[in-house]
Jmol script that loads the backbone (N, CA, C; Angstrom):
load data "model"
ATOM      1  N   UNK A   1    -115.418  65.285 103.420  1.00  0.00           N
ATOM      2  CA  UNK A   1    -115.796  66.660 103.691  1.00  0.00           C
ATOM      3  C   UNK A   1    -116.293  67.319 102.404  1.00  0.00           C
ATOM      4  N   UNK A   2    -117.125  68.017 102.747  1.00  0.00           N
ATOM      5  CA  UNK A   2    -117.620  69.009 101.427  1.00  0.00           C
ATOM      6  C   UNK A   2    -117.051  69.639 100.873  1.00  0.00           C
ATOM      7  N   UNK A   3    -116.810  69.885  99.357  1.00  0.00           N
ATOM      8  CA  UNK A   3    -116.383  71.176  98.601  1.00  0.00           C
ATOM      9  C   UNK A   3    -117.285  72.256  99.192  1.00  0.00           C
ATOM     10  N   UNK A   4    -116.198  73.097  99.142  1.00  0.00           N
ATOM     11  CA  UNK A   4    -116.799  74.664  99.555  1.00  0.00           C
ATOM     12  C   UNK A   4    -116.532  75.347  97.850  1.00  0.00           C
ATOM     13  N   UNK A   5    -115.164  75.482  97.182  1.00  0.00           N
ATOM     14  CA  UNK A   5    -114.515  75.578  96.058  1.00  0.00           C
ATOM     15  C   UNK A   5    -114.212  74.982  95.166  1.00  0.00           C
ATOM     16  N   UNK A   6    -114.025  75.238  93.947  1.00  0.00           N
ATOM     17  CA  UNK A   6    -113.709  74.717  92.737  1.00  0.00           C
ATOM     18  C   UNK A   6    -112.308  75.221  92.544  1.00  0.00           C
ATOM     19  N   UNK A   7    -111.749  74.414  92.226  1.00  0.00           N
ATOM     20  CA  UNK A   7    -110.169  74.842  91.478  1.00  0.00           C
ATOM     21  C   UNK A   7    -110.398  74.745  90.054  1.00  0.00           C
ATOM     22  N   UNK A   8    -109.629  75.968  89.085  1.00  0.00           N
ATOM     23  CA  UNK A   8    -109.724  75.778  87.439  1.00  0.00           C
ATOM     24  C   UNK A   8    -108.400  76.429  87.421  1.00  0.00           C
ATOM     25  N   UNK A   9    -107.829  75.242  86.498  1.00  0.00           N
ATOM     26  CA  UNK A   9    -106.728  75.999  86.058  1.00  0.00           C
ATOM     27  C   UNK A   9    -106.740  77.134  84.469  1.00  0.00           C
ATOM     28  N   UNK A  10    -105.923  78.130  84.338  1.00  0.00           N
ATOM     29  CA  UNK A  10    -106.048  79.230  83.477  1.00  0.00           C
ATOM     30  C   UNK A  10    -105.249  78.733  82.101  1.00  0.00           C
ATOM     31  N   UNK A  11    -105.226  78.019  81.101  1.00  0.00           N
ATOM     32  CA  UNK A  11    -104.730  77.801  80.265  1.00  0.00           C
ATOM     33  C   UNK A  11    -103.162  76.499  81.040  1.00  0.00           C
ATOM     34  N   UNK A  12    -102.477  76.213  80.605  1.00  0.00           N
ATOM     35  CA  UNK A  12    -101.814  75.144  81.110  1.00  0.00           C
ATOM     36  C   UNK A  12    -100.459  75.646  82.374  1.00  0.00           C
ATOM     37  N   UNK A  13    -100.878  76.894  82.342  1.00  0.00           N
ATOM     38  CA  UNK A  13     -99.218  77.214  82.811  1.00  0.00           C
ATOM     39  C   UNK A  13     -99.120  76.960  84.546  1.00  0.00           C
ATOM     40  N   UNK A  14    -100.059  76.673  85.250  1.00  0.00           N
ATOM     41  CA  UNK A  14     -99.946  75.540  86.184  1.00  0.00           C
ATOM     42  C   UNK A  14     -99.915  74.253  86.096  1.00  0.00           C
ATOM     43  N   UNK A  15    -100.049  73.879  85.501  1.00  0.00           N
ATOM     44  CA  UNK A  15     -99.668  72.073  84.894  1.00  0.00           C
ATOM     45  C   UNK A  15     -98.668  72.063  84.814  1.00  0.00           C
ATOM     46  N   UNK A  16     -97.803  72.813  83.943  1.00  0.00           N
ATOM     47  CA  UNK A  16     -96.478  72.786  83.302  1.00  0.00           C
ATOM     48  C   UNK A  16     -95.643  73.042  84.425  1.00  0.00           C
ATOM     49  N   UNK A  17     -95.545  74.050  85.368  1.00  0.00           N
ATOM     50  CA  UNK A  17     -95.008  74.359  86.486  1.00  0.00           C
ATOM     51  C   UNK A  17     -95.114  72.704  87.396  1.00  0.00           C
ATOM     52  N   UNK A  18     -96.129  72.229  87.602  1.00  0.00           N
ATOM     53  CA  UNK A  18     -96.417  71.393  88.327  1.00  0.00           C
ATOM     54  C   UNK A  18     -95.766  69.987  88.135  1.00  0.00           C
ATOM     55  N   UNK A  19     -95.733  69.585  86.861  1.00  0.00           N
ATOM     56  CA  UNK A  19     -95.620  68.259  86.628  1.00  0.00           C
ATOM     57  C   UNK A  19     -93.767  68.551  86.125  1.00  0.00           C
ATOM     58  N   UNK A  20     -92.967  69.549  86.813  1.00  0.00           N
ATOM     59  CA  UNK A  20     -91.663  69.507  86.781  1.00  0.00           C
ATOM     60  C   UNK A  20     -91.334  69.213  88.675  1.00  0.00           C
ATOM     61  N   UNK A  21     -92.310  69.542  89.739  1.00  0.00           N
ATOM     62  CA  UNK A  21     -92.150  69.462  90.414  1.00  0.00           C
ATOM     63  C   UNK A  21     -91.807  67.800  91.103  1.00  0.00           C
ATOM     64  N   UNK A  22     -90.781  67.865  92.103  1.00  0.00           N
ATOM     65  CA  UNK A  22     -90.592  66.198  93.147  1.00  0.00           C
ATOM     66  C   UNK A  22     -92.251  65.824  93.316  1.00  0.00           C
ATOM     67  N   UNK A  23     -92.020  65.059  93.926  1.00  0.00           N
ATOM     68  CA  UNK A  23     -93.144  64.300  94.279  1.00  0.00           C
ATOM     69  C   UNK A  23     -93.489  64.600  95.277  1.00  0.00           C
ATOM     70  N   UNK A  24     -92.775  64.904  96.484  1.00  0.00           N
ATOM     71  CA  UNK A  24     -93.221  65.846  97.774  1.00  0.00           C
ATOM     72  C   UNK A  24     -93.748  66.843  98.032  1.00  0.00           C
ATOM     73  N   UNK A  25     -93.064  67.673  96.688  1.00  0.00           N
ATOM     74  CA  UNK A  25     -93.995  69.376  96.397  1.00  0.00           C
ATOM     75  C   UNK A  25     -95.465  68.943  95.927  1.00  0.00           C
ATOM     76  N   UNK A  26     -95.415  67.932  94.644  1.00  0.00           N
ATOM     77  CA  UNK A  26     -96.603  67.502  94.396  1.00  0.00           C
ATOM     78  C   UNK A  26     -97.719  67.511  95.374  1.00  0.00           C
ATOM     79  N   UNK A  27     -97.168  66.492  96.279  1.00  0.00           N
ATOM     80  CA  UNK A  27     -98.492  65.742  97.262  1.00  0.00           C
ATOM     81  C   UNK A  27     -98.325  66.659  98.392  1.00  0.00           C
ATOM     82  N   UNK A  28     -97.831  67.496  98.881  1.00  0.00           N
ATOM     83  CA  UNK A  28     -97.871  69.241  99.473  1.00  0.00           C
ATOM     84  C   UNK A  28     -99.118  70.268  98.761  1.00  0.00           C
ATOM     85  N   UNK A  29     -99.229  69.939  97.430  1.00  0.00           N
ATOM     86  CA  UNK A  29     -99.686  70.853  96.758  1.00  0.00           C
ATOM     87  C   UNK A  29    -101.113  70.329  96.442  1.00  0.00           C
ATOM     88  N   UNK A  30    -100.844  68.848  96.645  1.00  0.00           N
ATOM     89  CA  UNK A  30    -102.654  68.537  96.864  1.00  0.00           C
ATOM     90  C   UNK A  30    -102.754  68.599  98.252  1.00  0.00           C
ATOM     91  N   UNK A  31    -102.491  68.347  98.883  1.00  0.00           N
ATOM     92  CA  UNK A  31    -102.557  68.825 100.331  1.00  0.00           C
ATOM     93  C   UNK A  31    -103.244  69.909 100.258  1.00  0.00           C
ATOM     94  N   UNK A  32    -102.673  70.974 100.011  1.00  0.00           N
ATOM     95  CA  UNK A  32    -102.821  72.332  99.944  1.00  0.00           C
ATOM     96  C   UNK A  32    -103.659  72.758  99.338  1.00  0.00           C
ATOM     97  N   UNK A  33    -104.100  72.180  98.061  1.00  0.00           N
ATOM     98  CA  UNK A  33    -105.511  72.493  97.310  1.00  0.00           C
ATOM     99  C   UNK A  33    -106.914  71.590  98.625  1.00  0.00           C
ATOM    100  N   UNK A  34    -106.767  70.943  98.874  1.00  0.00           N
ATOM    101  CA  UNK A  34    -107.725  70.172  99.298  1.00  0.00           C
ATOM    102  C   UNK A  34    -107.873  71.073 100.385  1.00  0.00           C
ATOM    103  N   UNK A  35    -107.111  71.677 101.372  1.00  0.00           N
ATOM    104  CA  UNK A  35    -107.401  73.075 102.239  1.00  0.00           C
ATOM    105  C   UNK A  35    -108.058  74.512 101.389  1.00  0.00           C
ATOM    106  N   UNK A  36    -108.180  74.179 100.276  1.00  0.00           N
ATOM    107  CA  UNK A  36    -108.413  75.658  99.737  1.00  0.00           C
ATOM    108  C   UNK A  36    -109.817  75.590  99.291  1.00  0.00           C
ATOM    109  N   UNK A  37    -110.347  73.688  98.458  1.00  0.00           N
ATOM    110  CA  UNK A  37    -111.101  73.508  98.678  1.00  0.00           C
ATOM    111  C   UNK A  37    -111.839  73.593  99.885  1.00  0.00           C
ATOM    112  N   UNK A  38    -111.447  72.954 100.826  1.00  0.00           N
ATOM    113  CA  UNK A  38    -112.743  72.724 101.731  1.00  0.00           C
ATOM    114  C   UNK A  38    -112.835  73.504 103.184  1.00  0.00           C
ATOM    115  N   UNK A  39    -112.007  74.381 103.630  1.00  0.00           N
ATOM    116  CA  UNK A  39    -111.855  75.354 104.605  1.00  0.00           C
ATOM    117  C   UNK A  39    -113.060  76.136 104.274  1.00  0.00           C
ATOM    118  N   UNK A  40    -113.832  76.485 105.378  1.00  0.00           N
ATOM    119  CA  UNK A  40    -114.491  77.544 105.241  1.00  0.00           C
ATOM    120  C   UNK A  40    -113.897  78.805 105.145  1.00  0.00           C
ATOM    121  N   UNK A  41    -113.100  78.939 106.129  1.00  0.00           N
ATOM    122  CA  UNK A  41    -111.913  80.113 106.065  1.00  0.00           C
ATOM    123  C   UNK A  41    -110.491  79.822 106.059  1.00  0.00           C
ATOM    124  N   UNK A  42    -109.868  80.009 104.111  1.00  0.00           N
ATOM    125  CA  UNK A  42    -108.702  79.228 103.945  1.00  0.00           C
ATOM    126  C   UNK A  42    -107.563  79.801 105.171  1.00  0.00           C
ATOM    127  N   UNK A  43    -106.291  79.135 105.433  1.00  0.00           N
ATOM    128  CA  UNK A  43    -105.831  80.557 106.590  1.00  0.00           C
ATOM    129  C   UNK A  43    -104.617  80.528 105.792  1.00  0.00           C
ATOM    130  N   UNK A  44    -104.506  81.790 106.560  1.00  0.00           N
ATOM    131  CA  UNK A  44    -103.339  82.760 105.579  1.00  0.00           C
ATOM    132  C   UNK A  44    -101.900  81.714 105.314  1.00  0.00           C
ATOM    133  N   UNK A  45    -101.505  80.960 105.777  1.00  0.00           N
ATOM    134  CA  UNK A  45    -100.287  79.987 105.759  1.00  0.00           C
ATOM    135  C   UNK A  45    -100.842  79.529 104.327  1.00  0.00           C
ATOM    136  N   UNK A  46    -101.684  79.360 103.509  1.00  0.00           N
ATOM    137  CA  UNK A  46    -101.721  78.667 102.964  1.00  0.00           C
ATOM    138  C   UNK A  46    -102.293  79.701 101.246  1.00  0.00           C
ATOM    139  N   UNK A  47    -103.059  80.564 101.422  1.00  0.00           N
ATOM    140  CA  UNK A  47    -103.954  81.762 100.759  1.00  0.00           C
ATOM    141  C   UNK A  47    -104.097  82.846 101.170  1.00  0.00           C
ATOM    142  N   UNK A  48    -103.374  83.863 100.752  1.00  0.00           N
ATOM    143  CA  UNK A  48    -103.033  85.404 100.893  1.00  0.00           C
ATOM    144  C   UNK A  48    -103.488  86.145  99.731  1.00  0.00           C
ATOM    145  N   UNK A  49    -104.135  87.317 100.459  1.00  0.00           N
ATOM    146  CA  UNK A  49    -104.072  88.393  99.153  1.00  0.00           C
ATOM    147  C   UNK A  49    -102.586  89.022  99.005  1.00  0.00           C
ATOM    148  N   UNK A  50    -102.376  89.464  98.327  1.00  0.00           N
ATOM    149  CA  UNK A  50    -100.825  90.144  97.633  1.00  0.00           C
ATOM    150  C   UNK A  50    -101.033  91.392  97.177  1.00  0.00           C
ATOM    151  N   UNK A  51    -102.527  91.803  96.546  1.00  0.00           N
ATOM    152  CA  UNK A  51    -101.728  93.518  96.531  1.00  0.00           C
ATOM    153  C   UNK A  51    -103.865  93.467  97.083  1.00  0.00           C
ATOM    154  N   UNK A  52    -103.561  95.089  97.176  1.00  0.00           N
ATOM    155  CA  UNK A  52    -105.230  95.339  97.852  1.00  0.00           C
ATOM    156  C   UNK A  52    -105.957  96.058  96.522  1.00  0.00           C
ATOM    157  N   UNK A  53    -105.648  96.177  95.397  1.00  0.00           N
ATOM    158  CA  UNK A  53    -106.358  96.908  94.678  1.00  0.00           C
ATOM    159  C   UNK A  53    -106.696  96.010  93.436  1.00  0.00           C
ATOM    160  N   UNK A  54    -105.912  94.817  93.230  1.00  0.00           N
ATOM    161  CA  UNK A  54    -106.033  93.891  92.134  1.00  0.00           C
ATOM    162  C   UNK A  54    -106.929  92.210  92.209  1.00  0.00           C
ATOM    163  N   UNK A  55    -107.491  92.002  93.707  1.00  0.00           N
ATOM    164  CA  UNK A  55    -108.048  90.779  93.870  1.00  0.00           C
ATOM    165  C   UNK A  55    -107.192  90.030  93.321  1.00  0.00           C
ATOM    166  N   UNK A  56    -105.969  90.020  93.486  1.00  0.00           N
ATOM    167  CA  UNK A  56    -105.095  88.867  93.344  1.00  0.00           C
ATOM    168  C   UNK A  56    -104.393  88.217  94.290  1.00  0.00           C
ATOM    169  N   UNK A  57    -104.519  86.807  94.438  1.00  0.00           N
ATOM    170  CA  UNK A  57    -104.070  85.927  95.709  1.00  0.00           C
ATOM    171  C   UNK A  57    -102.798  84.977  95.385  1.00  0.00           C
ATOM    172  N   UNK A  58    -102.448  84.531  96.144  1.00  0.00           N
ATOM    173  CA  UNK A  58    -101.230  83.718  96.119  1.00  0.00           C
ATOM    174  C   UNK A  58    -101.723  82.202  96.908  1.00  0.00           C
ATOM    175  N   UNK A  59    -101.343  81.104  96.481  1.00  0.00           N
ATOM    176  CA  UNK A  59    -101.223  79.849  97.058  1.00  0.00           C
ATOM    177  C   UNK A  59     -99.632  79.862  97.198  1.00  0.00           C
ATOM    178  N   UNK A  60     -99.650  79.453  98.830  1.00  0.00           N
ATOM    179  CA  UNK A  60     -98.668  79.181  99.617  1.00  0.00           C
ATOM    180  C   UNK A  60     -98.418  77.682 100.048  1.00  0.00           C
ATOM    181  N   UNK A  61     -97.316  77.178  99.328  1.00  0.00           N
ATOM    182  CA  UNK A  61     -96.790  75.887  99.581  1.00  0.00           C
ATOM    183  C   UNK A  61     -95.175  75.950  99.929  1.00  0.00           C
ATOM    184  N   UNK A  62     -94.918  75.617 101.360  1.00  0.00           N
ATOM    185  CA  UNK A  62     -93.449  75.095 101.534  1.00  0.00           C
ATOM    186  C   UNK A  62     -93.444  73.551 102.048  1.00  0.00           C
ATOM    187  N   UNK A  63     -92.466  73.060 101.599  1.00  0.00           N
ATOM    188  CA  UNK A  63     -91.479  72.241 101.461  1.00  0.00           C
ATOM    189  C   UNK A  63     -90.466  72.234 102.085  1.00  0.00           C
ATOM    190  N   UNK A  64     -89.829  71.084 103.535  1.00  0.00           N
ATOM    191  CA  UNK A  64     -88.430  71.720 103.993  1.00  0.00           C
ATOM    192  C   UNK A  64     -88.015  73.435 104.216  1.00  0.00           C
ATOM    193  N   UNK A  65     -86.995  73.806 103.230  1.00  0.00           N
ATOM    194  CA  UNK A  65     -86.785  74.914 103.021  1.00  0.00           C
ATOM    195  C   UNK A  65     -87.480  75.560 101.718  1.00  0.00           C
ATOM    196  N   UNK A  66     -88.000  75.063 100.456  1.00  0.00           N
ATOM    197  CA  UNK A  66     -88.353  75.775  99.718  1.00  0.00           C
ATOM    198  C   UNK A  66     -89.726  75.848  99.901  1.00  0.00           C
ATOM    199  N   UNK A  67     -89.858  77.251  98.819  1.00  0.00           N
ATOM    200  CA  UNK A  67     -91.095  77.627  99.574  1.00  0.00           C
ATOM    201  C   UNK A  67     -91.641  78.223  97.218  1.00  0.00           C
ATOM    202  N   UNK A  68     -92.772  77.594  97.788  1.00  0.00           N
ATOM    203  CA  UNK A  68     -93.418  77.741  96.414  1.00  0.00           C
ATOM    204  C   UNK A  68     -94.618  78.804  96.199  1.00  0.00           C
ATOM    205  N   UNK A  69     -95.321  79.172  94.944  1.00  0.00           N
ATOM    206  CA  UNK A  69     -96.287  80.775  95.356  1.00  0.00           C
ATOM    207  C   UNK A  69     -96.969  80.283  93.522  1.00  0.00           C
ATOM    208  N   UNK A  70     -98.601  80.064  93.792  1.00  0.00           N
ATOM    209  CA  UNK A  70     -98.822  79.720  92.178  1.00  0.00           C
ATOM    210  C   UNK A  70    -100.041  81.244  92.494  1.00  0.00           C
ATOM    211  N   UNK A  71     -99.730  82.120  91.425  1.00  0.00           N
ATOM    212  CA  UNK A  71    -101.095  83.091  91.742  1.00  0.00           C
ATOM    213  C   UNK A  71    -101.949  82.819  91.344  1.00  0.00           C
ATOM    214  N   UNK A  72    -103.260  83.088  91.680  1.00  0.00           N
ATOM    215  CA  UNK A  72    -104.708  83.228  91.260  1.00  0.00           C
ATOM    216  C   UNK A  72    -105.613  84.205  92.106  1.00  0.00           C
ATOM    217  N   UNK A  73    -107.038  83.915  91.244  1.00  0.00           N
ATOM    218  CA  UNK A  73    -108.045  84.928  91.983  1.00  0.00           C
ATOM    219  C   UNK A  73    -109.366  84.068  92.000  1.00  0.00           C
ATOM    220  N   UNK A  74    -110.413  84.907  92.873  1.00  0.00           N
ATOM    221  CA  UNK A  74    -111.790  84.093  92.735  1.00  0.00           C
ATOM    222  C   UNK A  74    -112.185  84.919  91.608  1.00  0.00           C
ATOM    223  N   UNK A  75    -113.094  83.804  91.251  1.00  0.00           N
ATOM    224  CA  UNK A  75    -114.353  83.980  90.048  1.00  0.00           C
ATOM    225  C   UNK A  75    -115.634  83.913  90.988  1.00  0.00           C
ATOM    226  N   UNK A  76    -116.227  84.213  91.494  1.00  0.00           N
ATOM    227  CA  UNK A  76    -117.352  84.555  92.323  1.00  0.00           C
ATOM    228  C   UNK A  76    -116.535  83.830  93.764  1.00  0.00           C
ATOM    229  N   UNK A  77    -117.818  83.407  94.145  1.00  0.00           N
ATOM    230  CA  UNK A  77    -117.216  82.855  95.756  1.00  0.00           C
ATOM    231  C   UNK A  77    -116.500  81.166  95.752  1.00  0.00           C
ATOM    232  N   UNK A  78    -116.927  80.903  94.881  1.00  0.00           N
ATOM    233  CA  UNK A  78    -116.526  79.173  94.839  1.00  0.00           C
ATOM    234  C   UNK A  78    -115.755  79.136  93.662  1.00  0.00           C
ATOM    235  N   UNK A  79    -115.011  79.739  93.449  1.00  0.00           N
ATOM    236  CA  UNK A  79    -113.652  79.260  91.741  1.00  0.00           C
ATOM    237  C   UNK A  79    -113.099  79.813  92.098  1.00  0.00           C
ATOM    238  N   UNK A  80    -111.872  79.325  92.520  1.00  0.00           N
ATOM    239  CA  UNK A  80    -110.399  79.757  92.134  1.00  0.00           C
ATOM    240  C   UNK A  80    -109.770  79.284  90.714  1.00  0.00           C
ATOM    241  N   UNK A  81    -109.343  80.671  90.184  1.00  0.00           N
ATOM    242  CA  UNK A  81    -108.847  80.316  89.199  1.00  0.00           C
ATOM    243  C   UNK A  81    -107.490  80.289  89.664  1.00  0.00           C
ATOM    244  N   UNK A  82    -106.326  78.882  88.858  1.00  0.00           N
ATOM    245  CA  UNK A  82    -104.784  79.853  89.002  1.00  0.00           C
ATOM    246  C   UNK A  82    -103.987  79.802  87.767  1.00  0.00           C
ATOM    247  N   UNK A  83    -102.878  80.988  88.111  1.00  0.00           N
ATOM    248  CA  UNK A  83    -102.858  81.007  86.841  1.00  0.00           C
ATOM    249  C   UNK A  83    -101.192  80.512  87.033  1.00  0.00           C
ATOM    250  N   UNK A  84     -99.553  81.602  86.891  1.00  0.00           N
ATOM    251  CA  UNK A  84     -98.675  81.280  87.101  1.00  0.00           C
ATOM    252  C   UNK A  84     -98.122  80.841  88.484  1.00  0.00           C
ATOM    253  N   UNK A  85     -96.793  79.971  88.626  1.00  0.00           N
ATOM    254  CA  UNK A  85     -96.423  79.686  89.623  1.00  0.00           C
ATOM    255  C   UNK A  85     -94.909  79.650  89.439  1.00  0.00           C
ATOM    256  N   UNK A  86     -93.999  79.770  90.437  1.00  0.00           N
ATOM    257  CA  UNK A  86     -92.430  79.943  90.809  1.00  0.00           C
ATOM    258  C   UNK A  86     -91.820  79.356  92.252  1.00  0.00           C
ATOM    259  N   UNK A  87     -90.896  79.008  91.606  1.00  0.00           N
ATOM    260  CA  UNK A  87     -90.422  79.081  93.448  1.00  0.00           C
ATOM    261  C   UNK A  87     -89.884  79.843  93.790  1.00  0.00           C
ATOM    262  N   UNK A  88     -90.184  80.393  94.885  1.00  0.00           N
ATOM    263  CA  UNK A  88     -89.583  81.483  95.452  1.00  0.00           C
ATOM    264  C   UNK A  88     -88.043  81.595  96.292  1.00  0.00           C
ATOM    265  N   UNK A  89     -87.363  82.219  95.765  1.00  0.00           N
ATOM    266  CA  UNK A  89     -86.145  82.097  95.930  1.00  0.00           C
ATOM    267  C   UNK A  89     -85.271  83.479  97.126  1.00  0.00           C
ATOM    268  N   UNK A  90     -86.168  84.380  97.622  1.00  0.00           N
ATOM    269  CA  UNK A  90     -86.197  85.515  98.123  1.00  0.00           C
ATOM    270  C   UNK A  90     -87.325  86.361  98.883  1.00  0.00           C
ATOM    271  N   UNK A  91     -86.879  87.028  99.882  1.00  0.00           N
ATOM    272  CA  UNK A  91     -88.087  87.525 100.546  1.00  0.00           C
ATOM    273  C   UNK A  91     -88.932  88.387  99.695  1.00  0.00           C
ATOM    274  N   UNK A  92     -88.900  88.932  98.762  1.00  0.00           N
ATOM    275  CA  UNK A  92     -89.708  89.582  97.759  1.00  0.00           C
ATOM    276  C   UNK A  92     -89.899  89.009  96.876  1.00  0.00           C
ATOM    277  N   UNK A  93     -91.356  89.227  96.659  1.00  0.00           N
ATOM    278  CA  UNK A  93     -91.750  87.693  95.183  1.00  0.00           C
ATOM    279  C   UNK A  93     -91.542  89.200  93.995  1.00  0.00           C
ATOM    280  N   UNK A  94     -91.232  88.239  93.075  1.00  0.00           N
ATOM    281  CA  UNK A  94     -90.748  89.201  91.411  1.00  0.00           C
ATOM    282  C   UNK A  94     -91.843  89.852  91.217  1.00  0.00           C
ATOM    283  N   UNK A  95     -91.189  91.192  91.285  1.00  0.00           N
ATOM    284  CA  UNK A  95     -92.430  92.006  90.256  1.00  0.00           C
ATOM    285  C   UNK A  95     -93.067  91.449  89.151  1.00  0.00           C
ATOM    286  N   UNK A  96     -91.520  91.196  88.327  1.00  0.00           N
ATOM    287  CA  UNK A  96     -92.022  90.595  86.849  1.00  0.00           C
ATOM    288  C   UNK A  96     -93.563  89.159  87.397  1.00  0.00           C
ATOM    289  N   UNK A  97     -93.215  88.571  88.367  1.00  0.00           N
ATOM    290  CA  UNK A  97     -94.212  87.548  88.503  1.00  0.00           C
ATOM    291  C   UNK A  97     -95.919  87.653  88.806  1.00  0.00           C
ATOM    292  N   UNK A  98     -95.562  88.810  89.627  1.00  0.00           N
ATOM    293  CA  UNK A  98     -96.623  89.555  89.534  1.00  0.00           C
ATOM    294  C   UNK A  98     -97.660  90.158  88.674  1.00  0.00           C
ATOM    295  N   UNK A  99     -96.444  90.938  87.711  1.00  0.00           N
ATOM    296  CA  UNK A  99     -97.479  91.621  86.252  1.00  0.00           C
ATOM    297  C   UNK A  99     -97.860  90.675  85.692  1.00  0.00           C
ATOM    298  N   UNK A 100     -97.012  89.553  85.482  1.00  0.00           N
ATOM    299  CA  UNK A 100     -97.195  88.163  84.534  1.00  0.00           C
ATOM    300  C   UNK A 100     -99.118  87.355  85.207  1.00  0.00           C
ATOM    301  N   UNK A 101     -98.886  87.809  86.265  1.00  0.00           N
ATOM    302  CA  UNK A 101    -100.365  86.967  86.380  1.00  0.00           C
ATOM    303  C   UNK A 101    -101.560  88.200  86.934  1.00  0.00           C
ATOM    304  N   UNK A 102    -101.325  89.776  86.714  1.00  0.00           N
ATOM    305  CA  UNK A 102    -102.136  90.551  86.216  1.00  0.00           C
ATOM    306  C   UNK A 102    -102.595  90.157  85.326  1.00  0.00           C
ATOM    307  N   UNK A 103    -101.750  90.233  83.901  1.00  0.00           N
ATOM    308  CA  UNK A 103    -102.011  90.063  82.519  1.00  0.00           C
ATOM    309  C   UNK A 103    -102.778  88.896  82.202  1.00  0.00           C
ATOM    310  N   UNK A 104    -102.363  87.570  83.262  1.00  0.00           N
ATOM    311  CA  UNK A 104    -103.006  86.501  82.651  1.00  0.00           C
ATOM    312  C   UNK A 104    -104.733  86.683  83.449  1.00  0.00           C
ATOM    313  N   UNK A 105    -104.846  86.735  84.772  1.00  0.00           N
ATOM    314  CA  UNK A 105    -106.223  87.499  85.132  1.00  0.00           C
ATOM    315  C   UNK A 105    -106.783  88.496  84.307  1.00  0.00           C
ATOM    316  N   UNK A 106    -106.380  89.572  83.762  1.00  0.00           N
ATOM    317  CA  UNK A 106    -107.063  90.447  82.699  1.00  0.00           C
ATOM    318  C   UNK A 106    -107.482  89.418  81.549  1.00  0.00           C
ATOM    319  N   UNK A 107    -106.553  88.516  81.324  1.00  0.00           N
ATOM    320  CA  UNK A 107    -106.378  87.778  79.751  1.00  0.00           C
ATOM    321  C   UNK A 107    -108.098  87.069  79.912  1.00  0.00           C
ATOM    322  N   UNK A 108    -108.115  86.163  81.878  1.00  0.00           N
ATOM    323  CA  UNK A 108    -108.937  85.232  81.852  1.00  0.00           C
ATOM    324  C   UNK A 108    -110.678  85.886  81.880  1.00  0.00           C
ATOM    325  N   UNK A 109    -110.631  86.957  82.651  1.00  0.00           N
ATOM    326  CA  UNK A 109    -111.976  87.666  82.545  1.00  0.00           C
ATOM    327  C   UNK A 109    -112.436  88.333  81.348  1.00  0.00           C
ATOM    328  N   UNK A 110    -111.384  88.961  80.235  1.00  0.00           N
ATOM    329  CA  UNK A 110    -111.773  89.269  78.925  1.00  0.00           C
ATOM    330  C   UNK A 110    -112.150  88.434  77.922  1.00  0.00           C
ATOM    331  N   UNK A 111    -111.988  86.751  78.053  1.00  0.00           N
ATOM    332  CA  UNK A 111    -112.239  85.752  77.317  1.00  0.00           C
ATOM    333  C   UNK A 111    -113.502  85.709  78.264  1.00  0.00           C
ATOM    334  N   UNK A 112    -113.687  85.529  79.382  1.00  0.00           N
ATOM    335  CA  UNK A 112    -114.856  84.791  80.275  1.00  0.00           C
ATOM    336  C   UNK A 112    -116.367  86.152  79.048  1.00  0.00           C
ATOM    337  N   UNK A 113    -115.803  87.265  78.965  1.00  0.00           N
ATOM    338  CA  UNK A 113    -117.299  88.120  78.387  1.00  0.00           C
ATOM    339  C   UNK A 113    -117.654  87.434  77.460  1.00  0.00           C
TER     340      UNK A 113
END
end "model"
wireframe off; spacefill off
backbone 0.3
color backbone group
C-alpha cells in the first residue's frame, strides 16, 4: 500500500521511550504507525487531536490493559512529527505531558526557520 505520510522523529525522545518498551508494545506501535502512514483518514482509535487551539495530536496505542500516548503534530499534510511519549496511567493525560510537548513543537518549528 502507498505512503500517504512520513513519520520524523523530534530529536531522540521517542526512541528512548520506545526501545524501553516489551516487544508487544513495540510491534503494536509499528502496527500503529503503518495505520498513520497509510490511512487516508487515520481513525480516531488510533490519532486524536488533544487540545483545539495548539495543532497538537496524540498517537494512541493499547496493549491488553495498558494504554500508551506519544504526542506529535503535522508539518504540512504528509509529516508527522513526534515528539514525547508515556504510558498512561489515568483517565487524564498529565498536564505536565502536555506542556512538555508544546515546548518541544515550539522548540521543532523555531529550528525548522
Amino acid at each position: 500500500m502507498k505512503e500517504i505520510r512520513k513519520i520524523e522523529f523530534y530529536e531522540d525522545y521517542f526512541i528512548k521511550f520506545y526501545l524501553n518498551l516489551s516487544p508487544d508494545v513495540q510491534k503494536k506501535y509499528e502496527y500503529v504507525f503503518v495505520v498513520v502512514r497509510q490511512a487516508d483518514r487515520i481513525p480516531i482509535k488510533f490519532f486524536k487531536k488533544i487540545t483545539n487551539k495548539s495543532n497538537l495530536y496524540e498517537i494512541r496505542v493499547e496493549v491488553k490493559s495498558n494504554i500508551y500516548r506519544t504526542f506529535c503534530c503535522l508539518d504540512g499534510n504528509s509529516v508527522v512529527i513526534l515528539f514525547n511519549s508515556f504510558q498512561k496511567k489515568t483517565q487524564k493525560t498529565p498536564i505536565n505531558q502536555i506542556i512538555k510537548a508544546e515546548k518541544l513543537k515550539k522548540a521543532y518549528f523555531d529550528e525548522k526557520k
